[in-house]
C-alpha positions in Angstrom: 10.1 61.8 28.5 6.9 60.2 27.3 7.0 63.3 24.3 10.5 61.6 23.6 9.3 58.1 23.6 6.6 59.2 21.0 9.1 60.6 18.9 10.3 57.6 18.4 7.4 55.5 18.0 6.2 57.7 15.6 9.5 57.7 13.5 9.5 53.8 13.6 6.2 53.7 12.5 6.9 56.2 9.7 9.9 53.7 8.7 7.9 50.8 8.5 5.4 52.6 6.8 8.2 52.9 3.8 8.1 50.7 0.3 11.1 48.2 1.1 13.5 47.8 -1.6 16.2 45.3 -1.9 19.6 47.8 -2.4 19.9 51.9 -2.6 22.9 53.1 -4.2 23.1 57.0 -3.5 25.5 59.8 -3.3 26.1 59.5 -7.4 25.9 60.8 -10.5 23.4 58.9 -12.5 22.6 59.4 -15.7 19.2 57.5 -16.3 19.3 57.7 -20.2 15.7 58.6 -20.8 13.9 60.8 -23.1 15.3 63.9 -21.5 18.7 62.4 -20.8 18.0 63.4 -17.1 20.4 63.3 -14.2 19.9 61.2 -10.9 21.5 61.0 -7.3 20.4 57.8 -5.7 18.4 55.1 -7.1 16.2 52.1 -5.4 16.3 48.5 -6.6 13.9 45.5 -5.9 14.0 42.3 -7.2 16.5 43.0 -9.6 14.7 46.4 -11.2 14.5 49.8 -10.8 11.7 50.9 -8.4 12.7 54.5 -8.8 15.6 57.4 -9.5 15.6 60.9 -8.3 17.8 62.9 -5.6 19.3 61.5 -2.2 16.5 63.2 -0.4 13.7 62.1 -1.9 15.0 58.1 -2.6 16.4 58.1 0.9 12.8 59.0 2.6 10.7 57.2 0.4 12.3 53.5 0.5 13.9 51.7 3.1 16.6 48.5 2.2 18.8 46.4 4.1 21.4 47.3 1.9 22.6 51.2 1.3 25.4 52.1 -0.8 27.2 55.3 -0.8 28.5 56.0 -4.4 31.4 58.2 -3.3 30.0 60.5 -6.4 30.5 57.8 -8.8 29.2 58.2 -12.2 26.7 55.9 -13.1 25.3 54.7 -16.4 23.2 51.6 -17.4 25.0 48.7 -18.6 26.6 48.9 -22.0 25.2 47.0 -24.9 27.3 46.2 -27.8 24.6 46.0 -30.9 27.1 44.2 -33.0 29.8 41.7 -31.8 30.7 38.1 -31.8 30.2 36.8 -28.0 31.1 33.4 -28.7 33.8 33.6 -31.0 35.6 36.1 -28.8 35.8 33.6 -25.9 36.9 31.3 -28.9 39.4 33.6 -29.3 41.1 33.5 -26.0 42.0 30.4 -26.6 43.8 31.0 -30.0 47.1 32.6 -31.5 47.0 36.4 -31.0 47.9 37.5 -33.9 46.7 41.1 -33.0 49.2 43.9 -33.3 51.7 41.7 -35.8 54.0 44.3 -37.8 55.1 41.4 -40.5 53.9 37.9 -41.7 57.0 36.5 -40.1 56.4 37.8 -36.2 52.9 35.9 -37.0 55.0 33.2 -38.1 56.9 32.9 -34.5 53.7 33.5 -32.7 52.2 30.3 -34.2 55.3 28.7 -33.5 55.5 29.3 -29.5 51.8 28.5 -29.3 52.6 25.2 -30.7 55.6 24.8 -28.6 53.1 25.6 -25.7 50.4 23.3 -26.8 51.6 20.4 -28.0 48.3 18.3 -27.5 46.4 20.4 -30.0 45.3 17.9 -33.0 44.9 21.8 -34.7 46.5 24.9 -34.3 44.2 28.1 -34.9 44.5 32.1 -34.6 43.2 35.0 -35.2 44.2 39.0 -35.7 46.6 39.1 -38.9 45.8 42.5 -40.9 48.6 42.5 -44.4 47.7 46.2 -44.4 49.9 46.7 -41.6 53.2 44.7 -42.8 55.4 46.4 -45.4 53.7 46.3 -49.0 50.5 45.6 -47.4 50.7 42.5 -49.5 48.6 38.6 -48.3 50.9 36.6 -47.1 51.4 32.6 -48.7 51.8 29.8 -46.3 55.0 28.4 -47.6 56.7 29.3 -43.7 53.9 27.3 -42.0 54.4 24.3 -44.8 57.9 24.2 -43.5 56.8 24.5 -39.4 53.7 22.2 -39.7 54.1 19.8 -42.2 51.9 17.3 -40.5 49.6 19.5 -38.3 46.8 21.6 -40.2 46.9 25.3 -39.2 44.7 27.6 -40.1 44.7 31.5 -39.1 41.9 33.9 -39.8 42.1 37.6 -41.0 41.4 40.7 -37.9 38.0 41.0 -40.1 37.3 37.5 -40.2 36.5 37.7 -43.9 39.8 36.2 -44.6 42.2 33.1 -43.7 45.7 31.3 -44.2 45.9 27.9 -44.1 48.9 25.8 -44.6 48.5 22.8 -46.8 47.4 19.9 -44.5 44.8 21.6 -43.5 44.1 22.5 -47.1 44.4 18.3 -48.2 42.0 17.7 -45.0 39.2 20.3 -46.0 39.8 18.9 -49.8 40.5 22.1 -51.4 42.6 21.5 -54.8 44.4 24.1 -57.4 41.6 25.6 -59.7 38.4 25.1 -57.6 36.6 28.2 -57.3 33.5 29.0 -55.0 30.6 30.9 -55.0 31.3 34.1 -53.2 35.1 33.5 -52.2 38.2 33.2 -53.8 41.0 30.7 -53.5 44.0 32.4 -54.5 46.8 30.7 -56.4 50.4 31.9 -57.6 52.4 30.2 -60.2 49.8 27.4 -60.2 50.7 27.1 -56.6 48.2 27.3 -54.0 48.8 30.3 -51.3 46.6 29.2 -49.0 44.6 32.6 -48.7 41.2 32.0 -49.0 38.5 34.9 -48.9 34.8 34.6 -47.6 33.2 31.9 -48.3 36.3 29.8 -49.8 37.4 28.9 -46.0 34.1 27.4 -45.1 35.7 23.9 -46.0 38.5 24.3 -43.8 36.4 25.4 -40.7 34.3 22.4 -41.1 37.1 20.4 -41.0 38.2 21.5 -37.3 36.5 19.3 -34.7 33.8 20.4 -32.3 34.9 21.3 -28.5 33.6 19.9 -25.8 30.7 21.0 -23.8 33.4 21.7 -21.0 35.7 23.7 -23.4 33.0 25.3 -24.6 31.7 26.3 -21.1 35.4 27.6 -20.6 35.1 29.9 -23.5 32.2 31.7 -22.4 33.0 31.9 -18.9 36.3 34.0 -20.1 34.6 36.2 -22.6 32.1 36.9 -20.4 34.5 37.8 -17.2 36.2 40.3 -19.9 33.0 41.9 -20.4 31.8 42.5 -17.0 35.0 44.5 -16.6 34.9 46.6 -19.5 30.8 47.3 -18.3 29.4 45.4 -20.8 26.2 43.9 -19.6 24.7 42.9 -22.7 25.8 42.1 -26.3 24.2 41.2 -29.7 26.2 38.2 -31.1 25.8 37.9 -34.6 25.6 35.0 -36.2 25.1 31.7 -34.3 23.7 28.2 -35.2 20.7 26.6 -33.5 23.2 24.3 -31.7 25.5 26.8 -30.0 21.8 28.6 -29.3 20.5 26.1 -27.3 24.2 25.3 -25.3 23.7 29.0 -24.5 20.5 28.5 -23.4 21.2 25.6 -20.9 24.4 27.4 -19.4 22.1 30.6 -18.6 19.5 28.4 -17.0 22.2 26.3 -14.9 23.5 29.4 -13.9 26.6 28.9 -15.2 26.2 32.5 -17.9 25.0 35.4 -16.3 25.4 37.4 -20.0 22.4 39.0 -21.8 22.5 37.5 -25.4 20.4 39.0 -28.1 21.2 36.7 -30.8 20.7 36.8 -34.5 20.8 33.3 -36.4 23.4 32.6 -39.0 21.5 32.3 -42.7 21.4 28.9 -42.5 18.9 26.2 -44.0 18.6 23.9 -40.7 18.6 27.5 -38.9 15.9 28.9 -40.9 14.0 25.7 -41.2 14.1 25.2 -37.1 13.0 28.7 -36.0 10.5 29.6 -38.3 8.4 27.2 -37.2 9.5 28.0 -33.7 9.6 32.0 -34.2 11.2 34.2 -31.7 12.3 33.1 -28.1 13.0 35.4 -25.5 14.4 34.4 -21.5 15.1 36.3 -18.9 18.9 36.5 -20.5 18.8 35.5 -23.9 16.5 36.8 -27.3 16.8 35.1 -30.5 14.7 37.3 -32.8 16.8 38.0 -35.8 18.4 36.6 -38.8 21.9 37.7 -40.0 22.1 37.7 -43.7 26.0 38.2 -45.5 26.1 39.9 -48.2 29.2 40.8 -49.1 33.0 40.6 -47.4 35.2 43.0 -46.3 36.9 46.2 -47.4 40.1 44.8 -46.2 40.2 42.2 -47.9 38.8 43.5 -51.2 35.8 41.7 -50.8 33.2 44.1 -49.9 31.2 44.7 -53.2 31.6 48.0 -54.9 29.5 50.1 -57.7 32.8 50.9 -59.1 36.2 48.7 -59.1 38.8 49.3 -56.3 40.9 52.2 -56.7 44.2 50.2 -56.1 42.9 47.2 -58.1 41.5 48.5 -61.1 40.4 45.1 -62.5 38.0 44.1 -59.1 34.7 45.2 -57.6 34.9 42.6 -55.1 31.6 40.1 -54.7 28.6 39.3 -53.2 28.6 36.0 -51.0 25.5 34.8 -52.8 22.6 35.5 -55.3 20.5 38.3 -55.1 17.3 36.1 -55.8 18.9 34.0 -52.4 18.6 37.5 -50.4 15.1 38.5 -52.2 13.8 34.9 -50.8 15.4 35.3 -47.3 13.7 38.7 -46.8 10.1 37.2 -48.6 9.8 34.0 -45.8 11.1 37.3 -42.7 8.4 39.4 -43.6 6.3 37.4 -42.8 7.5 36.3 -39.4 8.0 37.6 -36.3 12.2 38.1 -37.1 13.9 41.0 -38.0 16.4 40.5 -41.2 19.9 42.0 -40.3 22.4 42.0 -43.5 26.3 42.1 -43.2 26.9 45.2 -45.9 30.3 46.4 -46.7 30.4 48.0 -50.0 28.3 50.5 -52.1 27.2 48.2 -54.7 26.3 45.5 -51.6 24.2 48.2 -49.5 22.7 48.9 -52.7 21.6 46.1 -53.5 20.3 45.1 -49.8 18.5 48.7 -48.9 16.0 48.1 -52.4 15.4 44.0 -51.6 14.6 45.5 -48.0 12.4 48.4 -49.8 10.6 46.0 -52.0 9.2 44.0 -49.0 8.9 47.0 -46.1 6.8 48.7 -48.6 7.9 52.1 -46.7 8.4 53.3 -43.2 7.7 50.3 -40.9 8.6 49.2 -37.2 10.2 45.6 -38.3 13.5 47.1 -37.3 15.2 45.3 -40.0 19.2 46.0 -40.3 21.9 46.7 -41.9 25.2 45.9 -40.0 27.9 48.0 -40.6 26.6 49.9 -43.5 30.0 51.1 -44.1 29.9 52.8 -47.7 27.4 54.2 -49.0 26.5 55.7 -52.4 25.3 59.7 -51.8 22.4 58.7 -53.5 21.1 55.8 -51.5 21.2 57.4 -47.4 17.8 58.2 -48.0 16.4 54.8 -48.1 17.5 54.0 -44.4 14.9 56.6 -43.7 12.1 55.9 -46.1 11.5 52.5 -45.1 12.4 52.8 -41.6 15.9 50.6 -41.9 18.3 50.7 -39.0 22.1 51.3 -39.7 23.8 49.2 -36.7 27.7 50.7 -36.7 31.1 50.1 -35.2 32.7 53.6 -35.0 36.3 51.9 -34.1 36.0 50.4 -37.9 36.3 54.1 -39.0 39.2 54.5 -37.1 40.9 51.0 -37.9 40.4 51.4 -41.7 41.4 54.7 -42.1 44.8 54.1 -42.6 44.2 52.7 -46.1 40.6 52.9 -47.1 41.4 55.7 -49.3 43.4 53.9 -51.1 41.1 51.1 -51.7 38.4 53.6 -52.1 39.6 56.8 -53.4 38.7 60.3 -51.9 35.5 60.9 -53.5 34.1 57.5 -52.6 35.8 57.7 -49.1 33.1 60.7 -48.0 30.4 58.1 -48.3 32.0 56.0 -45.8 31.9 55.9 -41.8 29.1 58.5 -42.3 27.5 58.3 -38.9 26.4 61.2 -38.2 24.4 61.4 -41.4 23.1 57.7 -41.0 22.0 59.0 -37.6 20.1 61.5 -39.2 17.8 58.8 -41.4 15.9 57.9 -38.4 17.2 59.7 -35.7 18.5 56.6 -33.7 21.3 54.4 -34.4 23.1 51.6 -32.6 26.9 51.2 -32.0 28.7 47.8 -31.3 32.3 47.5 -31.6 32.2 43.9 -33.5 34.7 42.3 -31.5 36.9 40.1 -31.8 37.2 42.0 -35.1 37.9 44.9 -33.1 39.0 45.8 -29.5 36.2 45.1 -26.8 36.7 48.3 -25.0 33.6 50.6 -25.2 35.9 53.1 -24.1 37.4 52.9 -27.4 34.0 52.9 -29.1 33.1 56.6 -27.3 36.6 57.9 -28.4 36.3 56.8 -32.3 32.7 57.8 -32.5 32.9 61.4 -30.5 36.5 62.4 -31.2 36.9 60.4 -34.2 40.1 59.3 -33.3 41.7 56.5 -32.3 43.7 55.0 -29.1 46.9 56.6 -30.5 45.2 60.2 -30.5 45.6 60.4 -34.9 44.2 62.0 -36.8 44.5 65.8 -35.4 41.1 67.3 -35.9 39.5 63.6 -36.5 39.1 61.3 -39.5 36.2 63.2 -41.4 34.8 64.4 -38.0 31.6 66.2 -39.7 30.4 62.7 -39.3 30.7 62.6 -35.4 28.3 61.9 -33.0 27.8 64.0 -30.0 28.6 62.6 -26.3 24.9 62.4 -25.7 24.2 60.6 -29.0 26.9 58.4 -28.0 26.2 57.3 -25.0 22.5 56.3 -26.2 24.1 54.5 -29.1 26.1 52.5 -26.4 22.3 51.8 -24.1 19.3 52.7 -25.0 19.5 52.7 -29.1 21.0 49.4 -29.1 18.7 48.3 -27.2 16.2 49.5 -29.2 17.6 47.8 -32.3 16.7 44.4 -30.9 13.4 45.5 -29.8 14.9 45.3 -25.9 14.4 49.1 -24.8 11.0 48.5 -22.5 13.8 46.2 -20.3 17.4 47.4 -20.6 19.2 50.4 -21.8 18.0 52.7 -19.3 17.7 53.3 -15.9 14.3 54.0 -15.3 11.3 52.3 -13.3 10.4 49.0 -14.1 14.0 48.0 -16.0 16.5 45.4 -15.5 19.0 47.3 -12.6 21.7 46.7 -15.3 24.0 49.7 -14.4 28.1 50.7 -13.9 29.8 52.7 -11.8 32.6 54.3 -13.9 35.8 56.3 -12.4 35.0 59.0 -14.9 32.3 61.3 -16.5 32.5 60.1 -20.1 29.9 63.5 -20.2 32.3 65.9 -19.3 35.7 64.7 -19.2 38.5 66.0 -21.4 39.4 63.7 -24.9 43.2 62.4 -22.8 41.0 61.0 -20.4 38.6 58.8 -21.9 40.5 55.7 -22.6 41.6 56.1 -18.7 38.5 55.6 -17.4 37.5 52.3 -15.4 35.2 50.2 -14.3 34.7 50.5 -10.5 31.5 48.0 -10.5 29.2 46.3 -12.9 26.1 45.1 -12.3 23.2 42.9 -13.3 20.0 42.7 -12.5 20.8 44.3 -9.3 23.4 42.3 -8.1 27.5 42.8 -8.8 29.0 40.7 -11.4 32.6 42.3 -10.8 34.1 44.8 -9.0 37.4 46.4 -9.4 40.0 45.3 -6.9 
């Protein structure tokens, strides 16, 4: 008996003896994303971070917590991070016409209309999603239908790319934009001396400004949706690219309230007040939010012919397309970077614009460097320009989906030849042996689930192309996967906190009903979120 008894002293004893940690999640399949891509069973959490991953046994004997979770033999993965999206103007985007998915101008047409009909104490009626290269004749639209609907009420929709934008003609008399203008990097198209009400890049600014600001409530209301859509895709983090010091520092007050649990690693629109504010300020970094970058535009989109090209488009002989500004405005943006503590990160669509970006970047990185400075999207690329990604250390941040949207008719805009120089990720990859992936929502779908598909299989959600779009420029499952975590971490100087689950990191981590590792391609855009969490703590959890 008294052998018995000191059994079970000694046992309690041993127990005690034990590091405490706040929450063990075991019986899974964890894959920790670390140098060696190495597979866990159970993991430990204390105060929100990883104390330590290895196998049931040895987690299970070396900590003891309150709270134990059996993982069913879940798979586990840290937190996605989306390296290039638009956080706030996707919640924005909720709350607009979804014009995603239209087959003709006219179905766009009737959805504005029932919105309307909907909404009737809307002093402005806005949406977003149109693509013309998926109606018949692939031809922009004029805006004599919503002339005839909203005679009185300004209306104003933008383009899937967001490069792009019909307006009907009150809200062209209330932004002020008259027959014959023309603006620096845009285009305000006309037709028989008649305007259309397309305007491209730069040309819609007016109309924008003209929209009134939301409330702090609204704006609240936006986030909170956006953010709720995340958490259930498994997104615990997200780059937003391009914000003003005001919507900053909103962001910053809802994180501290509480009221946004979001990670936000934001870059700063090219702004003068922007620029003029945070220089002086230089980076800022929370517990939730970074602000340590700078996103440049220099060009538009391939959709909308205005990405800049070397050559003129193949279906419009006459057009190479623009830059949004100078180059002596970029050469000055990347002189005042250099020398702070911000990385520069420039919207490049075409050849001609990547160009012209990698050799201002070049002049001023003076070869291979650890700024980490950008190029987002670097979608076409001349054969003879990959190299300077690698010699001075430039990232490429990517959006494989993009590859997968624009396939349908970026050879025609581009032509064969030029098309092989486009989407290249595997050979971007290759520059510095890293590269980030993002999915640029609203401007594509926020699923990450998408994003794996597009960037392994090369395919998109409809299972086209057989044998994938140009699929020598895949990326492997494992390459993948760290594009989704760790290397997008990396990309905004983040991966000593987040994008892997090792000791020491945020506990950001999913639990996902399916091995992304080994499952076949039909299953892959089947796979769910069971739970997503942050910092340690569940943020949702699949009902």
């Amino acid at each position: 008996m008294r052998t018995f008894l000191f059994s079970i002293l000694v046992l309690a004893l041993t127990a005690c003896g034990k590091p405490s940690a706040d929450f063990i999640i075991h019986n899974a399949v964890i894959y920790t994303v670390d140098s060696s891509f190495s597979v866990a069973s159970a993991m430990a959490i204390k105060d929100g971070k990883i104390l330590a991953t290895g196998s049931n046994e040895a987690i299970m004997d070396a900590y003891r917590a309150d709270s134990i979770q059996d993982a069913g033999g879940a798979t586990i993965f840290p937190g996605w991070i989306d390296a290039h999206a638009h956080f706030v103007g996707y919640g924005q985007s909720l709350f607009k016409v979804n014009l995603f998915g239209t087959k003709t101008w006219e179905e766009a047409v009737a959805r504005v209309k029932d919105f309307a009909n909907q909404h009737p104490e809307l002093t402005w009626i806005e949406g977003r999603g149109w693509d013309q290269n998926k109606w018949p004749g692939k031809q922009f639209p004029d805006n004599r239908l919503l002339n005839e609907l909203f005679p009185n009420k300004p209306v104003v929709l933008t383009r899937i790319d967001g490069h792009a934008s019909i307006a009907n003609q009150e809200a062209l008399n209330r932004a002020g934009i008259r027959v014959g203008q023309t603006i620096e990097g845009g285009a305000i198209l006309e037709k028989n001396g008649q305007l259309t009400g397309v305007l491209i890049d730069n040309a819609d600014n007016a109309v924008y400004q003209s929209i009134p600001s939301v409330t702090a409530a609204t704006f609240e209301k936006f986030l909170s949706a956006a953010q709720e859509n995340c958490f259930q895709m498994g997104l615990t983090s997200i780059t937003d690219c391009g914000l003003n010091n005001q919507v900053v520092m909103q962001i910053d007050s809802l994180q501290k309230a509480g009221k946004l649990a979001m990670r936000l690693n934001v870059m700063l629109s090219d702004q003068d007040e922007n620029l003029s504010i945070w220089l002086k300020r230089g980076p800022y970094t929370t517990d939730r939010l970074r602000v340590g970058s700078f996103k440049v535009y220099a060009d538009g989109a391939l959709g909308s012919r205005g990405a800049c090209l070397l050559n003129a488009y193949n279906d419009q002989p006459d057009w190479k397309g623009f830059l949004l500004r100078s180059p002596a405005h970029y050469d000055s943006v990347a002189a005042l970077l250099i020398q702070s503590g911000f990385q520069m990160c420039t919207h490049a669509i075409g050849d001609s614009a990547n160009r012209a970006m990698l050799n201002i970047y070049a002049k001023y990185l003076k070869g291979t460097t650890d700024k980490r400075w950008r190029i987002e999207h670097a979608q076409i690329v001349h054969p003879n320009d990959f190299n300077l990604f690698g010699a001075s250390g430039i990232i490429p941040s990517v959006q494989p989906t993009h590859a997968t949207s624009d396939m349908y008719w970026a050879g025609e805009r581009l032509g064969a030849d030029r098309l092989k120089g486009g989407y290249a990720y595997q050979q971007l990859l290759q520059q510095n042996g890293w590269i980030p992936l993002g999915t640029d929502f609203p401007v594509e779908d926020i699923s990450p689930y998408k994003t794996f598909l597009a960037s392994v299989f090369r395919k998109d959600a409809k299972g086209y192309p057989e044998g994938g779009f140009q699929f020598e420029n895949a990326l492997t499952r494992e390459q993948t996967i760290r594009g989704m975590t760790i290397w997008a971490a990396k990309a905004g100087f983040q991966e000593k906190e987040i994008g892997s689950l090792e000791p020491g990191k945020k506990a950001d981590f999913i639990l996902l009903s399916a091995n992304l590792m080994k499952i076949p391609e039909s299953e892959i855009l089947q796979t769910n979120v069971r739970a997503t969490y942050l910092g340690g703590k569940c943020v949702y959890k699949a009902k």
